[in-house]
C-alpha positions in Angstrom: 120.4 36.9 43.4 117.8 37.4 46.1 114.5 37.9 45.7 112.6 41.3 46.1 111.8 42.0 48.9 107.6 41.7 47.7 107.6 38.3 46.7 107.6 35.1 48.0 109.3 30.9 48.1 108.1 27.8 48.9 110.8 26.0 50.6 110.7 22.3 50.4 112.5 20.4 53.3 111.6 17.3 55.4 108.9 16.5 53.6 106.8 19.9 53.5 106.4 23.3 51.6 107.3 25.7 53.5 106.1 29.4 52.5 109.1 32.3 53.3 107.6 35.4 52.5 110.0 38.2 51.5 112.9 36.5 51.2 114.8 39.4 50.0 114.3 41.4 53.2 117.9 42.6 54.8 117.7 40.9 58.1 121.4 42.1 58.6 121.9 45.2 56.2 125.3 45.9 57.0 126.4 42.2 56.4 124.2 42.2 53.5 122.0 39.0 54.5 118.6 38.4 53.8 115.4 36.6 55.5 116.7 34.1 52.7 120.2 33.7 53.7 119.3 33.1 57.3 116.9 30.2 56.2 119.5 28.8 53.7 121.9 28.5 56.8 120.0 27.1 59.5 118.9 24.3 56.4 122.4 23.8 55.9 123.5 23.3 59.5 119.6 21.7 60.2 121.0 18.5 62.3 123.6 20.3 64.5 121.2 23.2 65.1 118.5 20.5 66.0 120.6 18.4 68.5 119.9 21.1 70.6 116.8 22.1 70.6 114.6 18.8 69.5 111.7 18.3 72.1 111.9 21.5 73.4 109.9 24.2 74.4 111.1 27.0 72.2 110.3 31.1 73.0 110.3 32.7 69.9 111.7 36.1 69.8 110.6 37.9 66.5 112.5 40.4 64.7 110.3 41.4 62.0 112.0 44.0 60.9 115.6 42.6 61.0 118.2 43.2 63.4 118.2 47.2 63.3 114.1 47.4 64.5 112.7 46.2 68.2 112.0 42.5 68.7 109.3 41.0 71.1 108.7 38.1 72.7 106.3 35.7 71.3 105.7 32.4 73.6 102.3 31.2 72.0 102.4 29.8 69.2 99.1 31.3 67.1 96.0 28.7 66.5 96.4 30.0 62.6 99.5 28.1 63.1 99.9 24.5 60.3 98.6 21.4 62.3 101.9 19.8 61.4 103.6 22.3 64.1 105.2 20.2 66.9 104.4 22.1 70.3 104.5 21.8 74.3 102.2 23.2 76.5 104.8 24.6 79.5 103.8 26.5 82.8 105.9 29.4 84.0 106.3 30.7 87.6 103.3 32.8 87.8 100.9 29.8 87.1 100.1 30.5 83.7 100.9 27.8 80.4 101.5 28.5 77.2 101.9 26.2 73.8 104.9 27.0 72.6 107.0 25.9 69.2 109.0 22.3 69.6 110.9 23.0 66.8 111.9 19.1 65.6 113.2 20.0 62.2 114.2 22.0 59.4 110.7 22.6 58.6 110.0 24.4 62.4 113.3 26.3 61.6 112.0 27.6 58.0 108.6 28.4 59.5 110.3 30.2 62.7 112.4 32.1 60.7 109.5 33.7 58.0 108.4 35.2 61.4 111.5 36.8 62.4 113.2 34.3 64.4 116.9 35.0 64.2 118.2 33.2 67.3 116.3 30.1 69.1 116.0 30.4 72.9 114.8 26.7 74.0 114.2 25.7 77.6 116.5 23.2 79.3 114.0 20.4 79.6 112.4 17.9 77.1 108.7 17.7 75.9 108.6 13.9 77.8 109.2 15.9 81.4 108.4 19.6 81.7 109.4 19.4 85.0 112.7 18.2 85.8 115.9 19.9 83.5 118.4 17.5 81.4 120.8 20.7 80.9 122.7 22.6 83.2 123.1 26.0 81.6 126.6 28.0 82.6 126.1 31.3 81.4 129.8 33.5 81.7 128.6 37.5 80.9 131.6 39.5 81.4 131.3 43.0 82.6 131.5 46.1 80.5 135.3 46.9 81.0 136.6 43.3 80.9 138.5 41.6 78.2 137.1 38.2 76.5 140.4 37.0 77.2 139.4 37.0 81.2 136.1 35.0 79.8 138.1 32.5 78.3 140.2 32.3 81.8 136.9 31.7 83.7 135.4 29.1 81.2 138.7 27.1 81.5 137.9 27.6 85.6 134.3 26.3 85.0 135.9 23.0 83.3 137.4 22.4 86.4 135.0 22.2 88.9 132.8 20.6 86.4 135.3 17.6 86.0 136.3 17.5 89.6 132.7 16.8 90.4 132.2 14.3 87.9 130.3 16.5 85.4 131.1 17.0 81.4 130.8 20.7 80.1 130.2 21.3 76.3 131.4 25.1 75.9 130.2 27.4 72.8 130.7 31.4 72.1 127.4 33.3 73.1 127.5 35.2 69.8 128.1 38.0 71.9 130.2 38.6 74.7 130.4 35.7 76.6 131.1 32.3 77.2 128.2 29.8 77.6 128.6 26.0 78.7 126.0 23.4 78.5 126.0 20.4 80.9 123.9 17.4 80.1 122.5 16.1 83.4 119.6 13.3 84.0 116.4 14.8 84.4 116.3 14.0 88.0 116.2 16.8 89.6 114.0 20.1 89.9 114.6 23.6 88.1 115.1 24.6 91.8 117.5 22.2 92.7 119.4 22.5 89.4 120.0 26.2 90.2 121.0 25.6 93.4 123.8 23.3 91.9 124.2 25.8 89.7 125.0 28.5 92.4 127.4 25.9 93.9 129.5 25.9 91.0 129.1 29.6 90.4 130.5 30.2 94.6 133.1 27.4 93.9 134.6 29.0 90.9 134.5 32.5 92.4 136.6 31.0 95.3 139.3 29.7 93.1 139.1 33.1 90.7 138.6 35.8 93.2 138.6 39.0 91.2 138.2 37.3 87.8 134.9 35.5 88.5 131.9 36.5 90.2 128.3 34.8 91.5 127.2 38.4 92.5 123.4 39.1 91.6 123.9 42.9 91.7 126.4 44.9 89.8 127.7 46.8 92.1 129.1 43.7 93.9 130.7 42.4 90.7 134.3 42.0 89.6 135.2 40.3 86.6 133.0 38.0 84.8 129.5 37.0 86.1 128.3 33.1 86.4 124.7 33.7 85.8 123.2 30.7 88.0 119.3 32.4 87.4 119.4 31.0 83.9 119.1 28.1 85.2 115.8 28.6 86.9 112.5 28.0 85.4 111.3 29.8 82.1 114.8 31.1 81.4 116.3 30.8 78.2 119.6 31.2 76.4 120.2 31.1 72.9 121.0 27.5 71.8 124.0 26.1 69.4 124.1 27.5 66.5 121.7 30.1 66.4 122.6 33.3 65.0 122.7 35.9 66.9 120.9 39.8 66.3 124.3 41.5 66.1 125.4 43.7 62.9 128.0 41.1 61.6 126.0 37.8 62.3 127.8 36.2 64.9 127.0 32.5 65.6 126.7 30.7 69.1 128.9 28.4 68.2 130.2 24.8 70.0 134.2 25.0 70.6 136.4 21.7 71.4 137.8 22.9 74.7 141.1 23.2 73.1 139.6 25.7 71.1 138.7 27.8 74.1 142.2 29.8 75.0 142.5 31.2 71.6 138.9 31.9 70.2 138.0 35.0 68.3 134.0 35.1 68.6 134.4 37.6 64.9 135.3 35.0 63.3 132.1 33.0 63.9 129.3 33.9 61.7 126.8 32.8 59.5 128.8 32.9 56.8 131.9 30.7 58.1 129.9 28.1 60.3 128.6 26.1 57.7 132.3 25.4 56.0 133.3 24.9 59.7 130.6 22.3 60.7 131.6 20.5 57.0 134.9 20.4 57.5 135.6 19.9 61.1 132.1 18.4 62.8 130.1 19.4 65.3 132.3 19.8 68.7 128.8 19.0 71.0 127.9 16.1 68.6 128.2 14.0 71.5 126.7 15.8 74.1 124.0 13.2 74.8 125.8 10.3 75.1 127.0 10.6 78.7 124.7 12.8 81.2 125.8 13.4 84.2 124.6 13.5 88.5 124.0 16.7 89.9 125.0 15.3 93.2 128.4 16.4 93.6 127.4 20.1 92.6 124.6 19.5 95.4 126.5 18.2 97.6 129.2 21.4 97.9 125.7 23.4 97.7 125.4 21.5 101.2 128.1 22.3 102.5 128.2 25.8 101.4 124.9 26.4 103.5 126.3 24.5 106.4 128.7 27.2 106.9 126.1 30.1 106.3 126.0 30.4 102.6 122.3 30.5 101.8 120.3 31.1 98.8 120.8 34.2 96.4 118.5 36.5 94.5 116.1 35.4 92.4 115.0 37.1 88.9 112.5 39.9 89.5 109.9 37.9 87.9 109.9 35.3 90.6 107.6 35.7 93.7 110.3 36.1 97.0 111.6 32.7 97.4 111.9 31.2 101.4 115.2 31.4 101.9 116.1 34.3 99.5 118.1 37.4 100.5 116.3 40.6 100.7 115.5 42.1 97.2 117.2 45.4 97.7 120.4 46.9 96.2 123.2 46.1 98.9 124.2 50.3 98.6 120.8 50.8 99.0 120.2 48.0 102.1 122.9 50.8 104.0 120.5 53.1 104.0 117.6 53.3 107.1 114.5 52.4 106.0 115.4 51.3 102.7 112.5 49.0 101.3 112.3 45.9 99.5 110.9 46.1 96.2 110.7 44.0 93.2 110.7 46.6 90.6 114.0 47.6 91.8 115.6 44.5 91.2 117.9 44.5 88.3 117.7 42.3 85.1 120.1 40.7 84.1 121.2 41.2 80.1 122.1 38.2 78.1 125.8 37.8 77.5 
């Protein structure tokens, strides 16, 4: 039975006490699952949920009142935090740094999740080298009237341009609506470069899926589902393998063998049926560290593609207007005389 919803646990792992206060609290109340629950599963799945986020800078975004209230962004960790807290000090686009939360083990999960952490959104580089990514982040968000089964489609299309240029992809349900595939690269190259290669694949794919996949920035110009090359750029996050995500029934991001991709039913993937999964089966991205890839085939069709006029694509709003970027203006909107560029009227995009 859970505990009321006044009182409070220590929870001892790796080492450390851990104080969870409230444990009772419905985090999901239509799944029935507690503050509680959501520590006892990220515990039980603690090494595979690591793998992907150990030595990295971590956002935290805080649902304090479970998944029915309004989370915010947190990216600085608080000085009242314990001295045993692992952290990174990163520097977004604007100039600015921030210490944010490495979380290295169960311990950084426990404490994360007392403060309303339900999903972890890490950044793709390692504590060692802020600078230069090790992860090439393929993020499939479908539009509002198409079918998951057209996801699936294009992640099998994303396989094969990542194998024909040399490049392993480790695919995983986004706990939503998409498809997200993580690409283990050496951290060689810049956040700008790695989007650029990132924008290769997305134009590649669109030409062998026309219709069905899509590199288009604004939504007006879409058609099926949309690679989202900007999450590859700097201070953008996704959430990582197997974090829950804040949906009703508790859906997992979960790590698929790619022979699981065709027939995957992202329902059936939630906190409650992960942890039997990971025991029974193992973790399909255990190996995802044991053979990163070059980025130089992906750069070198991003070559090619602005040898015959293909140049660079918009930016997120939060980025100053990059040198070679198109004009920040909705194409209807470009039609029209004296239409002016403006940041503010540059759309977000929403996680898949």
């Amino acid at each position: 039975m859970a505990a009321k919803k006044s009182e409070h646990v220590l929870v001892e792992t790796c080492g450390r006490e851990v104080r969870v206060s409230s444990p009772g609290k419905l985090f999901f109340p239509k799944a029935g699952i507690t503050k509680l629950d959501l520590v006892n599963y990220y515990l039980e799945c603690e090494q595979a949920v690591v793998r992907h986020l150990r030595e990295r800078p971590t956002v935290m975004k805080r649902w304090v009142d479970g998944v029915e209230g309004e989370p915010f962004f947190q990216k600085r960790v608080p000085d009242s935090a314990p001295e045993w807290l692992q952290t990174a000090t990163v520097t977004f686009p604007s100039g600015r740094h921030a210490r944010e939360l490495v979380p290295n083990d169960g311990a950084h999960l426990v404490w994360g999740v007392n403060l309303g952490v339900i999903d972890w959104n890490p950044w793709p580089v390692r504590r060692a080298d802020l600078d230069h990514p090790d992860e090439l982040r393929v993020d499939l968000d479908p539009g509002p009237d198409v079918p998951f089964s057209e996801v699936r489609e294009v992640a099998l299309g994303v396989r094969e341009v990542l194998e024909a240029h040399g490049l392993a992809g480790f695919p995983k349900t986004s706990g939503s609506r998409g498809i997200h595939i993580y690409v283990r690269i050496a951290p060689e190259q810049s956040f700008e470069e790695v989007r650029r290669a990132a924008l290769a694949l997305a134009r590649e794919v669109e030409r062998r899926m026309p219709g069905r996949a899509t590199s288009r920035w604004w939504k007006e110009e879409r058609e099926g589902v949309f690679i989202d090359y900007n999450q590859n750029a700097r201070d953008r996050t996704v959430a990582s393998a197997y974090s829950v995500r804040a949906v009703p029934d508790a859906r997992v991001s979960c790590p698929l063998e790619w022979g699981e991709v065709p027939d995957v039913e992202p329902a059936e993937l939630t906190l409650r049926t992960v942890p039997a999964r990971l025991r029974e089966h193992g973790d399909p991205s255990a190996a995802i560290d044991d053979t990163p890839g070059s980025l130089d085939g992906l750069l070198d069709l991003a070559a090619r593609d602005e040898r015959e006029g293909l140049g660079d694509a918009p930016w997120p709003p939060h980025f100053r207007k990059q040198k070679n970027e198109p004009r920040r203006v909705q194409p209807s909107r470009a039609r029209k005389p004296g239409a002016a560029e403006a940041g503010s009227e540059f759309e977000e995009v929403e996680e898949s």
